[in-house]
KERO-977646 format. One record per residue (C-alpha): residue number from 1; residue in three letters; x, y, z. Coordinates in steps of 0.05 Angstrom, whole numbers, always signed. Each point is the difference from the previous one (the first is absolute). Example, Ala and Ser with C-alpha at 12.3 -4.5 7.8 and 13.67 -1.06 7.14 Angstrom:
! KERO-977646
+-----+-----+--------+--------+--------+
|   k |   r |   east |  north |     up |
+-----+-----+--------+--------+--------+
|   1 | Ala |   +246 |    -90 |   +156 |
|   2 | Ser |    +27 |    +69 |    -13 |
+-----+-----+--------+--------+--------+
***
This chain:
! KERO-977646
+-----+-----+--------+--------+--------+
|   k |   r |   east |  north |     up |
+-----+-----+--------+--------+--------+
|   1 | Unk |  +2423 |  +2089 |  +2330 |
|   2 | Unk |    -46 |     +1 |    +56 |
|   3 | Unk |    -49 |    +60 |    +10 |
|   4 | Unk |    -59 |    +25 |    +38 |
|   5 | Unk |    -62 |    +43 |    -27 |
|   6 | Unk |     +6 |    +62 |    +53 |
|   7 | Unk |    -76 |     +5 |     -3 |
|   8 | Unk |    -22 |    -79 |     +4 |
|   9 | Unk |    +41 |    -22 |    +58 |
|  10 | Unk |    -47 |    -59 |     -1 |
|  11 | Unk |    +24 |    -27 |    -57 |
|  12 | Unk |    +56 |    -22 |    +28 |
|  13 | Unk |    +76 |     -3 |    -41 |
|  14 | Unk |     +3 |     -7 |    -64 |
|  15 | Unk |    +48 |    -30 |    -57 |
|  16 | Unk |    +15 |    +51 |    -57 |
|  17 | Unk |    -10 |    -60 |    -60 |
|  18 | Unk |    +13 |    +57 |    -62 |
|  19 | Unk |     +2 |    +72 |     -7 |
|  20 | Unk |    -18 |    +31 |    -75 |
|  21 | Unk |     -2 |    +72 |     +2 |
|  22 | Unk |    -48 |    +22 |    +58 |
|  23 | Unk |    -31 |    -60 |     +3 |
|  24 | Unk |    +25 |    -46 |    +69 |
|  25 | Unk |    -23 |    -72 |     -3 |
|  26 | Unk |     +7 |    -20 |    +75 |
|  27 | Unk |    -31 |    -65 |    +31 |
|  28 | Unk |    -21 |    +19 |    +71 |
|  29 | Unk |     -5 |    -51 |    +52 |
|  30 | Unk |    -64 |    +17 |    +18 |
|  31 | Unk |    -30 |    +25 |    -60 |
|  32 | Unk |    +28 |    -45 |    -54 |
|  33 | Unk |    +33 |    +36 |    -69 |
|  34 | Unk |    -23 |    +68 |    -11 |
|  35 | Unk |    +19 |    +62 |    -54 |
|  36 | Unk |    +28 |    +59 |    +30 |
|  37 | Unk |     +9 |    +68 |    -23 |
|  38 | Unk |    +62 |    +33 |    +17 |
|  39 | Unk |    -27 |    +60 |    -33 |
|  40 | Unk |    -53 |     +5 |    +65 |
|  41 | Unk |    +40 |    -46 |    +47 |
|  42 | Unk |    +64 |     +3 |    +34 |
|  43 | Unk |     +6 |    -80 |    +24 |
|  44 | Unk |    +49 |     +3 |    +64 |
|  45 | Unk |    +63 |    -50 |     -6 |
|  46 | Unk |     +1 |    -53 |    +47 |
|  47 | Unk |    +71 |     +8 |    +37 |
|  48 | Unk |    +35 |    -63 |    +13 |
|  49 | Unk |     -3 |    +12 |    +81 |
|  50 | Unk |    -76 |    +15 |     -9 |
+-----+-----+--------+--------+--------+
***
């Protein structure tokens, strides 16, 4: 799944690479592999027309 960080737009798409409980592992392109909270972030799906 492809997603988007709705407040770091300049980190570019990311890769969802596991999701355990809250915790996101997402490898942005411009940012490389971070840990996300979904507990304070709501990462925006990447539609396939996007």
């Amino acid at each position: 799944m492809r997603v988007r960080h709705p407040e770091r737009p300049d980190w570019g798409e990311g890769q969802v690479q596991s999701v355990i409980g809250n915790r996101i592992t997402v490898n942005f392109q411009h940012a490389g592999k971070l840990l996300i909270n979904a507990a304070l972030v709501e990462l925006k799906v990447v539609e396939a027309d996007d």
